[in-house]
C-alpha positions in Angstrom: 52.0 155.7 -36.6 54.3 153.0 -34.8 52.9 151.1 -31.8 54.6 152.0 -28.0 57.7 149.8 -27.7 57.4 147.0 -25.5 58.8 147.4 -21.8 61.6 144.5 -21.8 60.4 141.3 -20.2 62.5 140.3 -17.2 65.2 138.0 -18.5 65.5 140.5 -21.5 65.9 143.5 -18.6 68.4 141.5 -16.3 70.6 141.1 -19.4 70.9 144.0 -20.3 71.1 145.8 -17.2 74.3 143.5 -17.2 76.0 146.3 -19.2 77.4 149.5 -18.3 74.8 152.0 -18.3 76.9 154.2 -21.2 76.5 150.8 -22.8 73.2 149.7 -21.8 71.6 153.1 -23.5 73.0 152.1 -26.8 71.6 148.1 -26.5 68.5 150.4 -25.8 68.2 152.4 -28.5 69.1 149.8 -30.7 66.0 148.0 -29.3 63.7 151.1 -29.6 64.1 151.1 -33.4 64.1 147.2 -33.9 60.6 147.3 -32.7 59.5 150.9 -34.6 60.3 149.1 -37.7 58.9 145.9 -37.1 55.7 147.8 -36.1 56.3 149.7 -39.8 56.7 147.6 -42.1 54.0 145.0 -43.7 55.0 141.4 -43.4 56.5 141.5 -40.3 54.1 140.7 -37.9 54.8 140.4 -34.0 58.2 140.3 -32.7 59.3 137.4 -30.3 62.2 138.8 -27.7 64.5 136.1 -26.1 67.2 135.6 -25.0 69.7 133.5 -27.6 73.4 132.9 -26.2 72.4 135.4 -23.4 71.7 138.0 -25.5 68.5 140.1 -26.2 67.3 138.5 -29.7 64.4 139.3 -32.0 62.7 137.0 -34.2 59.5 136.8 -36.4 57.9 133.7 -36.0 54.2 135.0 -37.1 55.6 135.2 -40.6 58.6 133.5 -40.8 59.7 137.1 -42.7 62.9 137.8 -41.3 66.7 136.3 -39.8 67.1 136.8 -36.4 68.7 140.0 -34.7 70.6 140.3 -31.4 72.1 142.6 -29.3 75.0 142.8 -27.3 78.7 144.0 -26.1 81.5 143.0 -28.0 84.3 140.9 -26.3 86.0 144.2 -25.8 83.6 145.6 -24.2 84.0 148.9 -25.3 81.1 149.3 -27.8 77.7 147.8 -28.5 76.4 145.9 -31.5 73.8 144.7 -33.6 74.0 141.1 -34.4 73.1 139.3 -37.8 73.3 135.7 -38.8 76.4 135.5 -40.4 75.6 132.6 -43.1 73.1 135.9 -44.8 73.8 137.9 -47.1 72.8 141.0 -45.0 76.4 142.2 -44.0 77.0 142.0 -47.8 73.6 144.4 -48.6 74.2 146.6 -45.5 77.7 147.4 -47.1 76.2 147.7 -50.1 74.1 150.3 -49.1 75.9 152.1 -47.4 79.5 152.1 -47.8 81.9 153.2 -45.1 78.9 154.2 -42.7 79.4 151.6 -40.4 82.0 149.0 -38.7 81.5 145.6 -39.2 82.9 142.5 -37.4 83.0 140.5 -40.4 79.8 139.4 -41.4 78.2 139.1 -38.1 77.6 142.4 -36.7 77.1 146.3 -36.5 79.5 148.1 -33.8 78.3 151.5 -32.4 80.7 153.7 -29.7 78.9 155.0 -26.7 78.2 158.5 -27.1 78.3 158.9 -30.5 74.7 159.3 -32.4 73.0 156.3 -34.1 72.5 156.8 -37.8 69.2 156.2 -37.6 67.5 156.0 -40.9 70.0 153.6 -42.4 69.4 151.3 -39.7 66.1 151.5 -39.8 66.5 150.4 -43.4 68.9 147.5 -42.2 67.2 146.5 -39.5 64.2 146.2 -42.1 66.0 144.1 -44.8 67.2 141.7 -41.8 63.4 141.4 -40.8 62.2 140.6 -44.1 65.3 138.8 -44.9 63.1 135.5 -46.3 60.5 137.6 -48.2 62.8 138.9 -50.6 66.2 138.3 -50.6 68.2 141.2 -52.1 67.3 144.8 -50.5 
C-alpha cells in the first residue's frame, strides 16, 4: 500500500500552475508516481520537493539513495518532461531498458505529449533506478 501523495507546497503549486493546464496535468501525473515509488520502494526514505532552476525537483536527502529528479516544459513548450542529471548513467539504463519507448533530450530528460497516456510501469521502474541511483549503480 503507497502512502497519499503529498498536496504540493506553495512555491511547488505556483510553478506549476505556471503551465498550461493540458501541460500542467502531465507535470502532475508525473509527480503522482514519483512519490508512489518513493513511498514503494526500501531505501528511499522521504522525499524533499523544491524548487531547483524553477522547477519542481525531488531529492532524497534521508538516504542520500538517489540523483535528483525535476519536472518541467521543454523550451518548446509543447510537451512535458522528466528531468535527470545528465553526468548519470540513467539516460543510458532507461534506454537500455526500454528501447524505443520513450524520447529523450539527450541525456537529460524524458519528453511526454499532452494527451497521450503515460507508460506507467516503466516509469515507475525509471523513476525507481533514478531514486536509488547511489545504492546500486546499474539497474
Amino acid at each position: 500500500m503507497t502512502k497519499r501523495v503529498p498536496s504540493p507546497p506553495p512555491d511547488i503549486k505556483a510553478a506549476l500552475g505556471a503551465h498550461p493546464v493540458h501541460l500542467r496535468k502531465g507535470l502532475l501525473a508525473l509527480r503522482r508516481l514519483i512519490f508512489e515509488t518513493a513511498a514503494a520502494t526500501p531505501g528511499v526514505g522521504a522525499l524533499e520537493e523544491t524548487l531547483k532552476w524553477g522547477q519542481p525537483a525531488y531529492l532524497t536527502p534521508e538516504t542520500k539513495s538517489g540523483s535528483t529528479i525535476r519536472l518541467g516544459v521543454p523550451k518548446e513548450g509543447t510537451s512535458f518532461a522528466l528531468y535527470i542529471h545528465c553526468q548519470t548513467r540513467l539516460a543510458q539504463m532507461f534506454r537500455q531498458h526500454y528501447p524505443g519507448l520513450f524520447t529523450f533530450e539527450g541525456n537529460r530528460a524524458l519528453h511526454f505529449k499532452p494527451g497521450e497516456p503515460l507508460p506507467e510501469e516503466e516509469l515507475r521502474h525509471c523513476i525507481r533506478m533514478a531514486l536509488t541511483y547511489k545504492l546500486k549503480k546499474g539497474g
